[in-house]
C-alpha positions in Angstrom: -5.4 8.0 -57.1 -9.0 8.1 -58.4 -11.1 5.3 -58.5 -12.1 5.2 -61.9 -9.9 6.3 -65.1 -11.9 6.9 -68.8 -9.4 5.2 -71.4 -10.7 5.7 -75.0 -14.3 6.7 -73.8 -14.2 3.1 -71.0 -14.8 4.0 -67.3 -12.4 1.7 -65.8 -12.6 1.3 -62.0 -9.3 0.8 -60.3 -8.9 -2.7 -58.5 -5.6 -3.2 -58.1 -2.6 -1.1 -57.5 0.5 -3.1 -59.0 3.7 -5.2 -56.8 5.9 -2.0 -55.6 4.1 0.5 -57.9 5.7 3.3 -56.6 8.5 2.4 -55.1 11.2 4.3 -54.4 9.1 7.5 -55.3 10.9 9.8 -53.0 9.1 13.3 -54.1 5.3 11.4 -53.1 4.5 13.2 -50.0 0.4 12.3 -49.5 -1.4 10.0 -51.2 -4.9 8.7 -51.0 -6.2 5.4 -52.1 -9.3 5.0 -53.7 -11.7 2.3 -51.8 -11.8 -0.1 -54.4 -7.7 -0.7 -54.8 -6.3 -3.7 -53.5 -2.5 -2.9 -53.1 0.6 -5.0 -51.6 4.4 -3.5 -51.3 3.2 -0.3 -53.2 5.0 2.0 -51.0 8.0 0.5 -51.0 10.7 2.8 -50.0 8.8 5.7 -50.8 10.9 7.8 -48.2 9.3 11.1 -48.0 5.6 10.0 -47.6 4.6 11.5 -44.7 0.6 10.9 -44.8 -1.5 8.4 -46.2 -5.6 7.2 -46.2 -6.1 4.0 -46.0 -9.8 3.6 -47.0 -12.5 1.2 -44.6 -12.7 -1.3 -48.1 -9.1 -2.6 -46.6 -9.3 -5.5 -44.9 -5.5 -6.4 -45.2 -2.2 -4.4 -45.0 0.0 -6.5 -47.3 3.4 -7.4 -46.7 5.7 -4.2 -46.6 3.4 -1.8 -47.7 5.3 0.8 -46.1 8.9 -0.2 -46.0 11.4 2.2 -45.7 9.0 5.0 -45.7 11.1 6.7 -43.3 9.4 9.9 -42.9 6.1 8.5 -42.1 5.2 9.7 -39.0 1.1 8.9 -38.1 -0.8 6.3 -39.4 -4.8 5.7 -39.0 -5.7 2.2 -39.5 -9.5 1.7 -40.7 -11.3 -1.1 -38.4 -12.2 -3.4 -41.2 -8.4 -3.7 -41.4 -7.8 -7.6 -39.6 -4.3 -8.1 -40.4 -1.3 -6.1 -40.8 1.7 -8.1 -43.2 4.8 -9.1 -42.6 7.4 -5.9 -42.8 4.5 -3.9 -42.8 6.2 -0.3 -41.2 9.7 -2.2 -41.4 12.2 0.6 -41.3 10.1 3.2 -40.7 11.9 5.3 -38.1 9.9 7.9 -37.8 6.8 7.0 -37.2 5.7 8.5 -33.6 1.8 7.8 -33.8 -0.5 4.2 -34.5 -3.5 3.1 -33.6 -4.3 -0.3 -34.2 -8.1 -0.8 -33.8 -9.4 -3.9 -32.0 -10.4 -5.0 -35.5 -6.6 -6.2 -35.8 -6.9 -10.1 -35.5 -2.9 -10.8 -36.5 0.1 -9.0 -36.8 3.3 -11.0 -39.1 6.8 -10.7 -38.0 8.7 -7.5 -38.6 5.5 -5.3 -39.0 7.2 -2.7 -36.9 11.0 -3.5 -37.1 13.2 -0.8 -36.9 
């Protein structure tokens, strides 16, 4: 995703990326988030992403993020990242590798269920 799009000659930087934007997008594979994007439930059930960035701007992983992105396997958390949502990696069965940093202050219910 870049961080800025030109729409009839505008830069626009990209803030936001929208409420289960691309969920149940099973052909995305890799994606990489641009630092300024905020994003919550964007992955939902996006079951073939097996590798994603998460960039050092993130300061919280919102509320299943990730669900049902079963063939997620590794995950690198950035240390400015403080909390990690409710049903975060809910359902994600194959994920085999985490590290949460020290940054991590709170971690909701079901972040890692199933």
């Amino acid at each position: 995703i870049p961080e800025k799009v030109l729409i009839n000659g505008n830069d626009y930087t990209i803030t936001c990326i929208g409420n289960k934007a691309f969920k149940n997008c099973s052909g995305l594979k890799s994606i990489e988030i641009p630092e300024s994007a905020k994003h919550n439930r964007t992955f939902y059930y996006c079951s073939h992403l097996t590798n994603i960035k998460i960039p050092e701007s993130v300061t919280n992983i919102g509320n299943s993020a990730f669900y049902g992105c079963s063939h997620l396997t590794n995950i690198e958390i950035p240390t400015s990242v403080t909390n990690i949502g409710i049903s975060t990696f809910q359902n994600c069965s194959n994920l085999t590798n985490i590290e949460i940093p020290t940054s991590i202050t709170r971690i909701e219910e079901w972040a890692f269920s199933n």
